[in-house]
C-alpha positions as CSV (number, residue, x, y, z in Angstrom):
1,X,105.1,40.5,-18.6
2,X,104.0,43.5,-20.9
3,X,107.8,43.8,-21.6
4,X,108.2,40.7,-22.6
5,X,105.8,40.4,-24.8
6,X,106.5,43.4,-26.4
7,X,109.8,42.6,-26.8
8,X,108.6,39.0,-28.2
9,X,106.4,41.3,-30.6
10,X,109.5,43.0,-32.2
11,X,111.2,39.7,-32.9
12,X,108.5,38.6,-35.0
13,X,108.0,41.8,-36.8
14,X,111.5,42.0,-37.7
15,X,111.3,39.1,-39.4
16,X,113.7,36.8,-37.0
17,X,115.6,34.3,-38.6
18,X,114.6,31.6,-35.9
19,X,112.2,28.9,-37.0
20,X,109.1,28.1,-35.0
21,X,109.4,24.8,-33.5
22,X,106.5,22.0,-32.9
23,X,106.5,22.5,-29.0
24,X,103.4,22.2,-27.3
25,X,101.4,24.8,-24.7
26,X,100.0,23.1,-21.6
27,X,98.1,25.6,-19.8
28,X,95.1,26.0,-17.1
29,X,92.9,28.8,-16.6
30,X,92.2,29.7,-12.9
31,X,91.3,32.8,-10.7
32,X,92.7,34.9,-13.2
33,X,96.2,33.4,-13.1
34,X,97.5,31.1,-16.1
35,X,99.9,27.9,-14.9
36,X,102.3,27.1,-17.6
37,X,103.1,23.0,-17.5
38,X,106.1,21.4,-18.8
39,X,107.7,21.8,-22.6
40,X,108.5,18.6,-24.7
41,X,110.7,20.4,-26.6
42,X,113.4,22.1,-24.3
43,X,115.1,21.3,-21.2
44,X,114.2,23.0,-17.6
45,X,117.0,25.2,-17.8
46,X,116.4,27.6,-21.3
47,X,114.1,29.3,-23.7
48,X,114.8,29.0,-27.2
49,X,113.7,32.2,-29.4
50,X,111.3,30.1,-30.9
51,X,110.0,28.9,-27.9
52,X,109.2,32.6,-27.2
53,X,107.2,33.2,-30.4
54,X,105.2,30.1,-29.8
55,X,104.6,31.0,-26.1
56,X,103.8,35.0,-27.3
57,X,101.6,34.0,-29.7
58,X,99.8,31.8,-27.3
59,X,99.1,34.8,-25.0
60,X,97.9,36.7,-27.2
61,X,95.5,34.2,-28.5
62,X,94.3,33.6,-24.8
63,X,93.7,37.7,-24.2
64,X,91.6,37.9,-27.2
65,X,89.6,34.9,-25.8
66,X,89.3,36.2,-22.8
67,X,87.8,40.1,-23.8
68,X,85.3,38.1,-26.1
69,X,83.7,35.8,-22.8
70,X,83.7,39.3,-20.9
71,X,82.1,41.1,-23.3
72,X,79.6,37.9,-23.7
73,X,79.2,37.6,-20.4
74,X,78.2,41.3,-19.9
75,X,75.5,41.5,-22.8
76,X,73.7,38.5,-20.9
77,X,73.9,40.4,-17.7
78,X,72.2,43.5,-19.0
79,X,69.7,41.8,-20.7
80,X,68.8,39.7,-17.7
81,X,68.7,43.3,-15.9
82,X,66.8,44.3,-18.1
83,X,64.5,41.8,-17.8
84,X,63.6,41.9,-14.0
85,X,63.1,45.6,-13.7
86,X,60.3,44.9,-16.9
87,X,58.7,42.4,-14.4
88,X,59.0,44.8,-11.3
89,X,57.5,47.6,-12.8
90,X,54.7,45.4,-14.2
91,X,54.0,44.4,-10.4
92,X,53.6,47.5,-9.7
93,X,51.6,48.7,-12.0
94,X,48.7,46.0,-11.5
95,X,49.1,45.9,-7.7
96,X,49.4,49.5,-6.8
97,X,46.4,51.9,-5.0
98,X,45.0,54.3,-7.1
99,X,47.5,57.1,-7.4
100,X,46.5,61.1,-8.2
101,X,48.9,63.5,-9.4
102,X,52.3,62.4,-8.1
103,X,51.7,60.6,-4.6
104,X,50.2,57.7,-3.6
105,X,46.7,58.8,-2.1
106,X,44.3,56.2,0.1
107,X,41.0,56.5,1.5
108,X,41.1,59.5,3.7
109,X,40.1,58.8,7.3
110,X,36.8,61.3,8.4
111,X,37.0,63.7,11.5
112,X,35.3,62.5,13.2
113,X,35.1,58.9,12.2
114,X,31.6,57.6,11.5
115,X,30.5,56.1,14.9
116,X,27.6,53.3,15.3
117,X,26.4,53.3,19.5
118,X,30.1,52.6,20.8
119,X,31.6,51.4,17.3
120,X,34.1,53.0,15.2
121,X,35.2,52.6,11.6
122,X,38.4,51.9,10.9
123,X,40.9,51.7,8.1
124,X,43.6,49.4,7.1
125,X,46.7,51.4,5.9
126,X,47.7,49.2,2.7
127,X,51.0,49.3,1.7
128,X,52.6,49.0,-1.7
129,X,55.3,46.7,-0.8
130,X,56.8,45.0,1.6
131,X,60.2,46.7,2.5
132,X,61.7,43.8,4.7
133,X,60.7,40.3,6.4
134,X,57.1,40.6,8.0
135,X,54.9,38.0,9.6
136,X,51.3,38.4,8.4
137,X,48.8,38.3,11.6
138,X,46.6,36.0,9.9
139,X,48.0,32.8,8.3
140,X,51.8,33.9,10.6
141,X,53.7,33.1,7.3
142,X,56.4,35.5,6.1
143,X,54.9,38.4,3.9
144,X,57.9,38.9,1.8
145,X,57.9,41.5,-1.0
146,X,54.3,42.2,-2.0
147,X,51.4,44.3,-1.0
148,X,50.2,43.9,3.1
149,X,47.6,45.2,5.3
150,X,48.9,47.6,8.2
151,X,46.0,47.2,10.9
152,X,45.1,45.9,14.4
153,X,48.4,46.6,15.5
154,X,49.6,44.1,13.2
155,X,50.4,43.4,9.0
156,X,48.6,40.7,7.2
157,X,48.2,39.3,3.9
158,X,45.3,41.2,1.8
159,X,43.8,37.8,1.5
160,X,44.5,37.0,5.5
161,X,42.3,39.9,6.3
162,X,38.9,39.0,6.4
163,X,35.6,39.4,8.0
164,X,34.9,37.6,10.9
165,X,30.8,37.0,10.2
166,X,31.2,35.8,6.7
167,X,35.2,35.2,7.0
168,X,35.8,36.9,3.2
169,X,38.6,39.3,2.9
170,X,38.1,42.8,3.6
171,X,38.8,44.8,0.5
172,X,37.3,47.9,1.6
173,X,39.4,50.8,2.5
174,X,36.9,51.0,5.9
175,X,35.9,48.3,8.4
176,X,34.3,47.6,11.9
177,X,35.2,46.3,15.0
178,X,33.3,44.1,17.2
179,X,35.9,43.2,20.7
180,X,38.9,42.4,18.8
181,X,37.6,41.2,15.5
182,X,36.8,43.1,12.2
183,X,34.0,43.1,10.0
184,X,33.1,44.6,6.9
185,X,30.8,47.3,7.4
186,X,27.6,45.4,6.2
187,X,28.2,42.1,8.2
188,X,28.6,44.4,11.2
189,X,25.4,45.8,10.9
190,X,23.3,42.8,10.1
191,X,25.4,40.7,13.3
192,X,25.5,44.1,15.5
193,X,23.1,47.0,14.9
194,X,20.0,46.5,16.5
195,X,17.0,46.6,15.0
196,X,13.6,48.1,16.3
197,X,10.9,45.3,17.8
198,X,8.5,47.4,16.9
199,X,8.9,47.7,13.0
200,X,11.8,45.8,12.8
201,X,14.3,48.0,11.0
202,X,17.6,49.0,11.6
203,X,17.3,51.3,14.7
204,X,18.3,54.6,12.9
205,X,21.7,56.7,14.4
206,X,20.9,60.1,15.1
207,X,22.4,63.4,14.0
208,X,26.0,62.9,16.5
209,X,26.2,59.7,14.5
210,X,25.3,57.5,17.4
211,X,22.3,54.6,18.0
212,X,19.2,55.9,19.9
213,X,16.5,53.3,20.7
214,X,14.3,53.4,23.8
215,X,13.9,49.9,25.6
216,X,11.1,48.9,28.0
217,X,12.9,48.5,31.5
218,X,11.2,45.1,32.5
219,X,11.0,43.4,28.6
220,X,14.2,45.3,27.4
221,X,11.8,45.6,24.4
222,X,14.0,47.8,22.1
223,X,12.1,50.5,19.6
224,X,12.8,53.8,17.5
225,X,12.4,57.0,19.7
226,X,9.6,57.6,16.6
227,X,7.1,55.5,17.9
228,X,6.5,57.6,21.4
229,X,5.2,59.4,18.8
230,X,3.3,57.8,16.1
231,X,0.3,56.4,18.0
232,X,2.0,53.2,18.0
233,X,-0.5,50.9,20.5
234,X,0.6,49.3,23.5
235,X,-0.8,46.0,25.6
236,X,-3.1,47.4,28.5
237,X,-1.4,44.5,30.8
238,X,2.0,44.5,29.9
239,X,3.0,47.6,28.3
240,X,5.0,46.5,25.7
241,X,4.7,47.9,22.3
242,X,3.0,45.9,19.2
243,X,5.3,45.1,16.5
244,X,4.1,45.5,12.9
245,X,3.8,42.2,12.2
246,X,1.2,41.8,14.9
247,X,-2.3,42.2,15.4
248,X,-3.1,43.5,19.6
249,X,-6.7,42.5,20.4
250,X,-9.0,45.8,20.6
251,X,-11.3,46.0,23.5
252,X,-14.6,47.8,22.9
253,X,-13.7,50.6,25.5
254,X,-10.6,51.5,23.1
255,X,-7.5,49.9,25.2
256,X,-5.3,47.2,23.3
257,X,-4.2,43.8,24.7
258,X,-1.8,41.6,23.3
259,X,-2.1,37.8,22.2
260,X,0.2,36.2,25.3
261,X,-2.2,38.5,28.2
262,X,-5.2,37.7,26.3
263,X,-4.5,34.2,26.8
264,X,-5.4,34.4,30.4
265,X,-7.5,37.6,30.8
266,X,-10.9,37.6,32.9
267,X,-13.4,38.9,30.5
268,X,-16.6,38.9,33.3
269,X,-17.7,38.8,36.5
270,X,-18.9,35.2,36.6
271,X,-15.6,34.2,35.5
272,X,-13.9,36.3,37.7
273,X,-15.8,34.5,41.4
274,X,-13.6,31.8,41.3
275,X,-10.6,34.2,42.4
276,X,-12.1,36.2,44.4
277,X,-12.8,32.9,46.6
278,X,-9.0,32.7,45.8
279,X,-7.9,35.7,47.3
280,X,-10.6,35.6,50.2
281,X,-8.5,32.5,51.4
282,X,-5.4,34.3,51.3
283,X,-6.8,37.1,53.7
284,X,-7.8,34.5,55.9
285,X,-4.7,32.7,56.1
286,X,-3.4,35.9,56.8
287,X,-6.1,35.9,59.8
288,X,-7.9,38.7,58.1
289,X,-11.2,37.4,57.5
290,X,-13.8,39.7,55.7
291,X,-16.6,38.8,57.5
292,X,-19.0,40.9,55.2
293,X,-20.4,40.1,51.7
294,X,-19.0,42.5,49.6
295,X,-19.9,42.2,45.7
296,X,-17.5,42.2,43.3
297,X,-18.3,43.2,40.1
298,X,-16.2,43.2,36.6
299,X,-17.0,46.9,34.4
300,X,-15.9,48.8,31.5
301,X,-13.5,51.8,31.7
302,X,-16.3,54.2,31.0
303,X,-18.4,52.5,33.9
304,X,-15.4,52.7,36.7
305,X,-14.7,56.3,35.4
306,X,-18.4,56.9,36.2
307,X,-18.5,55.4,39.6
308,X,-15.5,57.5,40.7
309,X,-17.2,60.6,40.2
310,X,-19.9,58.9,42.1
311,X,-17.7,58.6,44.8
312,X,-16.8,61.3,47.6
313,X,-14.0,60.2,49.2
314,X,-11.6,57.5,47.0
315,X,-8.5,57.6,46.1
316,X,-7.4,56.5,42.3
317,X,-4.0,56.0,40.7
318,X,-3.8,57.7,37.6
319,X,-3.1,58.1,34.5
320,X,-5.7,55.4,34.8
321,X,-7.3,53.7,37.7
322,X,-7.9,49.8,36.8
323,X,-9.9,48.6,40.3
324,X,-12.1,50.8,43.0
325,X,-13.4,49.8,46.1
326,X,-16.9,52.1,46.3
327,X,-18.5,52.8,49.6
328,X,-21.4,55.0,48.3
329,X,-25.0,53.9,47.4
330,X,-24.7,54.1,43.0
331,X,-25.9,51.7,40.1
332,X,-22.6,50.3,38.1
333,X,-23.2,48.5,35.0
334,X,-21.6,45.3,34.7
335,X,-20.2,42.9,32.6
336,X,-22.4,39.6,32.5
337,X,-21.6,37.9,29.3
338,X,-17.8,37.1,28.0
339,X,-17.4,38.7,24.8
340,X,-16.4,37.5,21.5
341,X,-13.3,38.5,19.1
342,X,-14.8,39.5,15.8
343,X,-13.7,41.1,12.8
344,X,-10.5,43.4,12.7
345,X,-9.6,41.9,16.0
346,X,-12.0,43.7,17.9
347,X,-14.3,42.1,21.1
348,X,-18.0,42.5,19.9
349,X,-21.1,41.0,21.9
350,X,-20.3,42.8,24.8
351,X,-23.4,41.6,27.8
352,X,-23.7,44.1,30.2
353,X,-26.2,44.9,33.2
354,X,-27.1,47.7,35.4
355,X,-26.4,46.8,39.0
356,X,-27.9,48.6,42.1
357,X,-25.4,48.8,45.0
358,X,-27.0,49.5,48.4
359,X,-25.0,50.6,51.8
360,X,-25.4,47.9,54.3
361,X,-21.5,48.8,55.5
362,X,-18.9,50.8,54.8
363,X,-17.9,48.8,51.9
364,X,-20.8,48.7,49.0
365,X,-18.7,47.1,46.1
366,X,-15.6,46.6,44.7
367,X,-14.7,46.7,40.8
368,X,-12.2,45.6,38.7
369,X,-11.5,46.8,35.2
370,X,-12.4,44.0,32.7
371,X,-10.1,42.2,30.1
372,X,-6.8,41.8,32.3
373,X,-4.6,38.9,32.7
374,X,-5.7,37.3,35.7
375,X,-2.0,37.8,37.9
376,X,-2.8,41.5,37.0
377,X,-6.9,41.3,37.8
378,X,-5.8,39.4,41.0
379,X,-3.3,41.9,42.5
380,X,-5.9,45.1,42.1
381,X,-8.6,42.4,44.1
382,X,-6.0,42.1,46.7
383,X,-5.2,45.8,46.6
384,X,-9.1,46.8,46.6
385,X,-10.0,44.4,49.6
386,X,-7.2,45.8,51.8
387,X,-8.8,49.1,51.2
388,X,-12.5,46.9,52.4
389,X,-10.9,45.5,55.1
390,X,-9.1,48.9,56.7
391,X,-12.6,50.4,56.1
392,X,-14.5,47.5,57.9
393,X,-11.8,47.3,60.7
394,X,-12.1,50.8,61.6
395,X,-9.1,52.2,60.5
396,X,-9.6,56.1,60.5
397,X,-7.5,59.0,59.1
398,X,-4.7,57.4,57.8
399,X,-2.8,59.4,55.2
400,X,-3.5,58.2,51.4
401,X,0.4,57.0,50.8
402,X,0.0,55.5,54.8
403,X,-3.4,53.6,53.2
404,X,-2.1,53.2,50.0
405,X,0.9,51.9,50.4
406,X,-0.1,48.5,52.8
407,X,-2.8,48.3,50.3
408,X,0.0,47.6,47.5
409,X,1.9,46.0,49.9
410,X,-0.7,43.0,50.3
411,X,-1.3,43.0,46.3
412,X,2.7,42.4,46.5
413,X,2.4,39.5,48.6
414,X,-0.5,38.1,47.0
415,X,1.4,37.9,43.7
416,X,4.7,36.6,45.5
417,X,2.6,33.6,47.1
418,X,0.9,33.1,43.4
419,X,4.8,32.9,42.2
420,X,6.0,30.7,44.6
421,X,2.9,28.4,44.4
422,X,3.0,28.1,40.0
423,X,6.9,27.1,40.6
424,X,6.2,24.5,42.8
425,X,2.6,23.8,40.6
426,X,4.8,24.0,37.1
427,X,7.7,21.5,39.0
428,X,5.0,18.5,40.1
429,X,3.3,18.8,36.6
430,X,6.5,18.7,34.7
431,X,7.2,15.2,37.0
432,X,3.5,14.3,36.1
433,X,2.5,15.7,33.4
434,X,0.0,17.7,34.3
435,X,-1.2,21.1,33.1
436,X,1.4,23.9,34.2
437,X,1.2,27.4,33.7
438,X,3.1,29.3,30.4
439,X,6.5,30.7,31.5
440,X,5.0,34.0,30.1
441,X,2.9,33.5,33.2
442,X,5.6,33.5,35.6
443,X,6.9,36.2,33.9
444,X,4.1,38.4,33.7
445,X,4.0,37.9,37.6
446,X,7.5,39.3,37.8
447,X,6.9,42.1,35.8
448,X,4.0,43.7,38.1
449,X,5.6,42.8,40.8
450,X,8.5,45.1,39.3
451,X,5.3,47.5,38.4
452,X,4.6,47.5,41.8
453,X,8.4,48.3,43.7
454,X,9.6,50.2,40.6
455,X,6.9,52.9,41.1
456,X,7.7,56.9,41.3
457,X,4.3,58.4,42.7
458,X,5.1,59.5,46.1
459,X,1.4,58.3,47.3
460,X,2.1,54.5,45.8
461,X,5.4,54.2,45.3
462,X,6.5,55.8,48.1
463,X,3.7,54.5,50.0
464,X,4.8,51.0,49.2
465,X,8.6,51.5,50.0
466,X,7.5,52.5,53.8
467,X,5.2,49.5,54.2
468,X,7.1,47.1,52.7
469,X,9.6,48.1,54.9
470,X,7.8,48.2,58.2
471,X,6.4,44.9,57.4
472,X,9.8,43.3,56.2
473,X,10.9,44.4,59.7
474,X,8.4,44.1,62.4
475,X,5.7,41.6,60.3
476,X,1.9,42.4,59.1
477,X,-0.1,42.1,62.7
478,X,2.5,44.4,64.1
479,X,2.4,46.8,61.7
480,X,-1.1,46.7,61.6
481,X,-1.5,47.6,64.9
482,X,0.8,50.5,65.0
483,X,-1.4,51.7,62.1
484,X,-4.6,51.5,64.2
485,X,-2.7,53.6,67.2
486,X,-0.9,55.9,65.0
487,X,-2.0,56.1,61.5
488,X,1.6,55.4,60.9
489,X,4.0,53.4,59.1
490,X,6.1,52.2,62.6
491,X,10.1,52.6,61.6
């Protein structure tokens, strides 16, 4: 073709001596290739040299056409180039990490992490860009190209990963886990960390990092280790500790009780007859009638500590003994007059009277501390007249656990049949609304029962365990009797 029209070239440079004729040039333009259509001036079977000038001329018209669109074509292309990488570069620049020096740097993970009880921080790995097709973990759409979360063995969304207390993204470089779902750090802590029921702050982590709260094992009353040590007060009955934003009761003889055990405390001896009667009945349903008249008598703690120095041969429960059953001749003052809360929360107006025990048996009194619940006041009764009973029945040298232990075994049983008796009680006044006893009743029952079995001292605890046992086996009479014989426990 280049031949040709070169050769065409040099005709019309040399000045040819044809004439160009009016023929006309009926051409298309596809892949590349030109398609010539037929000539109105010549037959099928020639070329005139005209012909060839017009047809030369023609192709060089259509090359020249041709380089112009290319180069057109080209200059669109590279500004269109040009354009994208602006807008990429722009991307990056406003959605990149912080970078320092000449690398990428994130949030560096601590060794070892920060740890909350069994809780560990973690950290989302964020990505740049997305460098293929990825389905985000959250909304399971296609991430695309664009920044994503690399976390929870999955990839999400920046906006899919949120916070599963307050459901807002997580934006910080560190988050928490509760089971399988993250939180930011201070969700976590106000939906997770406990806090202290004593002063009700967050319960502080120690020096390893981790949580360290002691908890009461009946109430599961959580508290700072700190306030073993601060003097913080605790309910004479129940042993729980008093929050800040409470006000325990004083007694005049310096113990505290709290608002739910004063509810039902027995503040006097008068007030305290009517369940003694109580727990009379019990022994005699138990075919263990006290035939003697045997005073019982409600005192401060200064008044029982007193009569146990009085007496030769008792045995107490310490830290702090809460009922005595005396034997010797002494004068006990006692509480005669309920007293009244005054200012500060304390009990002022406190009646008391000097009372002259005389021996007419082996049993010359039995006292109660003053200003318990009366589950509480009524277990050391049943406990105390166990120890009147052995001592009126004759039972001699029996070890203290051997006496100790059935005594705590009949306070046990006395506080099982009170348990039984306020469910049935609390279900027939429920059905006829009646008067039923507080739930923190029943509970309070539970919890010296749990006093009671849950005890370490070898002499009560111990003491109970073996009795409890003997009796769960053989029954009460029978064990009873093998105590008379053997001053034993009977296995």
């Amino acid at each position: 073709m280049k031949v040709r029209i070169m050769g065409w070239l040099r005709k019309i440079f040399k000045g040819s001596s044809h004439k160009i004729s009016e023929g006309h040039y009926h051409g298309s333009y596809e892949d590349n290739a030109f398609t010539n259509g037929p000539s109105t001036s010549q037959a099928a079977s020639g070329m005139s040299d005209s012909e060839d000038i017009d047809l030369a001329i023609a192709l060089s018209l259509a090359e020249e056409d041709q380089k112009g669109k290319q180069v057109i074509d080209k200059k669109y292309q590279l500004e269109e180039d040009e354009q994208l990488a602006r807008a990429m570069q722009e991307s990056l620049n406003a959605e990149s990490p912080p970078r320092y020096g000449n690398g990428t740097l994130h949030q560096p993970i601590p060794y070892p992490p920060p740890r909350y009880g069994n809780r560990t921080l973690h950290q989302p790995i964020p990505y740049p860009t997305s460098t293929g097709f990825r389905t985000c973990a959250g909304c399971y759409t296609e991430i695309g190209h664009g920044r994503f979360l690399s976390c929870m063995g999955g990839v999400w969304h920046p906006e899919c990963f949120r916070c599963h207390a307050c459901n807002q993204p997580i934006s910080d470089y560190e988050f928490s886990m509760s089971g399988s779902y993250p939180y930011h750090k201070t969700c976590y802590r106000e939906h997770h960390h406990p806090k202290c029921d004593v002063c009700k702050h967050f319960i502080p982590t120690n020096s390893t990092g981790l949580i360290e709260y002691r908890a009461h094992p009946f109430w599961v009353q959580k508290y700072c280790p700190s306030h073993e040590r601060d003097g913080t007060p605790r309910c004479c009955s129940c042993e729980r500790m008093e929050p800040r934003d409470l006000n325990y009761v004083s007694l005049n003889d310096g113990r505290k009780l709290c608002l739910e055990c004063l509810d039902s405390a027995v503040m006097d001896t008068n007030e305290c007859q009517p369940l003694y009667l109580e727990i009379q009945e019990f022994y005699e349903a138990l075919n263990m009638k006290i035939e003697q008249q045997v005073p019982l008598l409600l005192v401060e703690r200064q008044a029982l500590n007193e009569a146990m120095e009085g007496e030769k041969n008792g045995h107490y429960h310490m830290p702090e003994t809460r009922g005595l059953c005396l034997s010797e001749e002494q004068t006990i003052s006692t509480i005669l007059g309920r007293p009244r809360i005054g200012a500060g929360n304390r009990f002022t107006d406190m009646t008391t009277e000097p009372y002259r025990l005389i021996r007419l048996c082996e049993v010359t009194a039995i006292l109660i501390l003053y200003g318990l619940p009366r589950l509480l006041t009524g277990s050391i009764l049943a406990h105390e007249m166990m120890h009147a009973y052995l001592r009126l029945q004759g039972f001699r040298n029996l070890r203290q656990d051997v006496e100790e232990g059935i005594c705590q075994v009949l306070a046990h049983m006395w506080l099982d049949a009170k348990i039984a008796s306020t469910s049935i009680n609390n279900a027939s006044a429920s059905s006829s609304k009646n008067h039923s006893r507080s739930p923190f009743d029943m509970k309070l029952g539970q919890f010296f029962k749990h006093q009671i079995e849950s005890d370490i001292s070898p002499v009560y605890g111990n003491g109970f365990r073996l009795g409890n046992q003997a009796v769960l086996k053989y029954g009460l009479v029978k064990t009873l009797e093998h105590l008379r014989q053997t001053a034993s426990f009977p296995f």
